[in-house]
C-alpha positions in Angstrom: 66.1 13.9 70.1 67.3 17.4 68.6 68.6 17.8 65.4 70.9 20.5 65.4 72.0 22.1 61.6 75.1 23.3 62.0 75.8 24.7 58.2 75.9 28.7 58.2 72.8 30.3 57.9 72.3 31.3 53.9 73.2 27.8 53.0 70.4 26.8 55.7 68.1 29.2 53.4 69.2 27.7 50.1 68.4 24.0 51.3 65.0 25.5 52.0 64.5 27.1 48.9 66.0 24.1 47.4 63.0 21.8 48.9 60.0 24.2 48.5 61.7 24.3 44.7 61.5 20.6 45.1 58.3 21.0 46.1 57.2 23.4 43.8 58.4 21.0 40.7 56.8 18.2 41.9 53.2 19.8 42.2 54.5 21.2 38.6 54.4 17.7 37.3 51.8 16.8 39.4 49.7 19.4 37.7 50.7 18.9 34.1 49.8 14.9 34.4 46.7 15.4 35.5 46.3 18.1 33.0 47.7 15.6 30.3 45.6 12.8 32.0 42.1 15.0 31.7 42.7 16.3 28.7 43.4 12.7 27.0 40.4 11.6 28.8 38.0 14.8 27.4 39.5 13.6 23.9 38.7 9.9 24.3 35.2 10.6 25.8 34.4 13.6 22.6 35.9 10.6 20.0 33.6 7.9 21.5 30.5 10.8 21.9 31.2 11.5 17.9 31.4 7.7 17.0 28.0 7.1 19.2 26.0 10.2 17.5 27.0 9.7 14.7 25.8 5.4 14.7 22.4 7.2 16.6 22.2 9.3 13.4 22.5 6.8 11.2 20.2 4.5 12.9 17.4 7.6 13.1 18.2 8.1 9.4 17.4 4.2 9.3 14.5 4.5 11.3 13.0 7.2 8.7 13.5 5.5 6.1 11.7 2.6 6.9 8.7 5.0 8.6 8.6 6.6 5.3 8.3 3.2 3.8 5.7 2.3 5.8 3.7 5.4 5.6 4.4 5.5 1.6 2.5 2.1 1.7 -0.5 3.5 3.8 -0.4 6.0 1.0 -1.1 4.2 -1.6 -3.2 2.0 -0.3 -5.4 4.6 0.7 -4.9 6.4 -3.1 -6.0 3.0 -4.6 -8.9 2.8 -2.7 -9.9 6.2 -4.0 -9.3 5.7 -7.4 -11.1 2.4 -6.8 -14.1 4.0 -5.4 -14.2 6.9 -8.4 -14.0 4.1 -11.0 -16.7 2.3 -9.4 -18.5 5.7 -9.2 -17.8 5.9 -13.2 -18.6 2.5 -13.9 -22.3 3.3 -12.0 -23.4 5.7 -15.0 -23.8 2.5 -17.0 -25.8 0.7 -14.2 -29.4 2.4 -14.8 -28.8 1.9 -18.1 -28.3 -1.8 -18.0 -30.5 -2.1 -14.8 -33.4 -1.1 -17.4 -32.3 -4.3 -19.8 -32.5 -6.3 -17.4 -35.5 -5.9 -16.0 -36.9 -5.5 -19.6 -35.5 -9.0 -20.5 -36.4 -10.8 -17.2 -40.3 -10.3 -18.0 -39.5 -12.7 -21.4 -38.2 -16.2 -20.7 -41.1 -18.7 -19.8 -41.5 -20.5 -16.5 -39.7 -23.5 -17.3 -36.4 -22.0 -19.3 -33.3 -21.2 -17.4 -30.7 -18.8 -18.2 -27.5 -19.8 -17.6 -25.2 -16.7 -19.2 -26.3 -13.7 -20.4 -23.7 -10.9 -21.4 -24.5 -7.4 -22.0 -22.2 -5.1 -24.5 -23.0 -1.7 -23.7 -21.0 -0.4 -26.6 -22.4 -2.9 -29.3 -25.6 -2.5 -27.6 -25.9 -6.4 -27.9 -27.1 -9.1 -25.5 -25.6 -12.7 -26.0 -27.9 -15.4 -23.8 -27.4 -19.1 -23.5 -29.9 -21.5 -21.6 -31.4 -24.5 -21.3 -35.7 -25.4 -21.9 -37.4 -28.9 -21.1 -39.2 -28.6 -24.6 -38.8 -27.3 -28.1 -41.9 -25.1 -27.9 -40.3 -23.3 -24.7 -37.3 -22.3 -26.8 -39.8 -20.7 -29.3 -42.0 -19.2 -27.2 -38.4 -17.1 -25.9 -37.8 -16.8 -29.4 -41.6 -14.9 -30.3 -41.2 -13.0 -26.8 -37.6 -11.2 -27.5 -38.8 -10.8 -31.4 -42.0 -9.2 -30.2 -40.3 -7.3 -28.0 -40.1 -3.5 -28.5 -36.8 -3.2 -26.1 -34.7 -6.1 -28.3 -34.7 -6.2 -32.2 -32.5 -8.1 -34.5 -32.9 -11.9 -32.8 -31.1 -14.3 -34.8 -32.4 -17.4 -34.7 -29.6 -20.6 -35.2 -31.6 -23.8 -35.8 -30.2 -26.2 -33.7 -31.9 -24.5 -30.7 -34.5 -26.2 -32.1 -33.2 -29.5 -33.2 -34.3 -31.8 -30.6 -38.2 -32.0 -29.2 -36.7 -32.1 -25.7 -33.9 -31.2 -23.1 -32.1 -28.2 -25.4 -29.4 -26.1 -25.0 -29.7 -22.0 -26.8 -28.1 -19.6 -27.4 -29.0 -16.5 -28.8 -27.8 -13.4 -29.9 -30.2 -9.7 -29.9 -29.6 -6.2 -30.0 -31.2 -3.4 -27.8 -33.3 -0.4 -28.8 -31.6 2.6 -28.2 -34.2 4.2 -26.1 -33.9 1.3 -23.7 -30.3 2.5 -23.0 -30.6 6.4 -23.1 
């Protein structure tokens, strides 16, 4: 079937302007929606990008903080153990000193007495012993040794070390020369 237009020929050009006008306006508004469409959807995508770095930012920040933590507590472990190990290394000047005492006083008790404490005072240069001897005559004897002694000086000498013939309990306090500790 034909169509045949029978309208004069400029009004048959204006209805064809008139549709590629048409046409024209609708890819107009076609364009601008999906202009307006893109656009809304580059705005939602840059809010929710901003909202997620700056959660990532705060969680790195987080993350830091708790490293740091961590690391500050590695830190000072490490600085107590220094300073632990330079006190000890202080504390070892006195050693020899003592060291000498000691192997000084161990030549005096006899056989059978036992020392149970013995404290050393490096600054009052005294020694403070307490033990036990089977006999009377044992507790003496320790007695003569540190007085005779020319590492210990100023024994005292309480009595009731000597109170009972058997099973006693001593104590005694002594000073040290001073060239034993130089």
């Amino acid at each position: 079937m034909r169509i045949i237009n029978l309208l004069p020929k400029v009004r048959q050009e204006e209805l064809g302007y008139e549709r590629m006008f048409g046409g024209l306006v609708l890819v107009l508004w076609m364009t601008v929606a999906s202009f307006v469409l893109v656009l809304g959807a580059q705005l939602a995508v840059k809010i929710y990008l901003e909202e997620r770095a700056t959660s990532i930012a705060a969680e790195i920040q987080n993350l830091k903080n708790q490293v740091s933590k961590g690391e500050n507590e590695q830190v000072k472990k490490k600085i107590s153990a220094i300073n632990n190990y330079i006190s000890d290394y202080k504390n070892l000047s006195y050693v020899p000193k003592w060291s000498r005492a000691l192997e000084s006083f161990a030549k005096l008790p006899p056989p059978e007495v036992g020392i149970s404490s013995l404290n050393l005072d490096l600054k009052n240069k005294s020694v403070r012993i307490q033990g036990y001897a089977p006999r009377r005559e044992d507790v003496i004897e320790l007695y003569n040794n540190i007085k005779n002694s020319k590492d210990f000086k100023d024994i005292d000498y309480p009595l009731e070390n000597v109170a009972k013939p058997i099973e006693n309990d001593f104590h005694f306090n002594f000073l040290i020369s001073d060239e034993l500790v130089k």
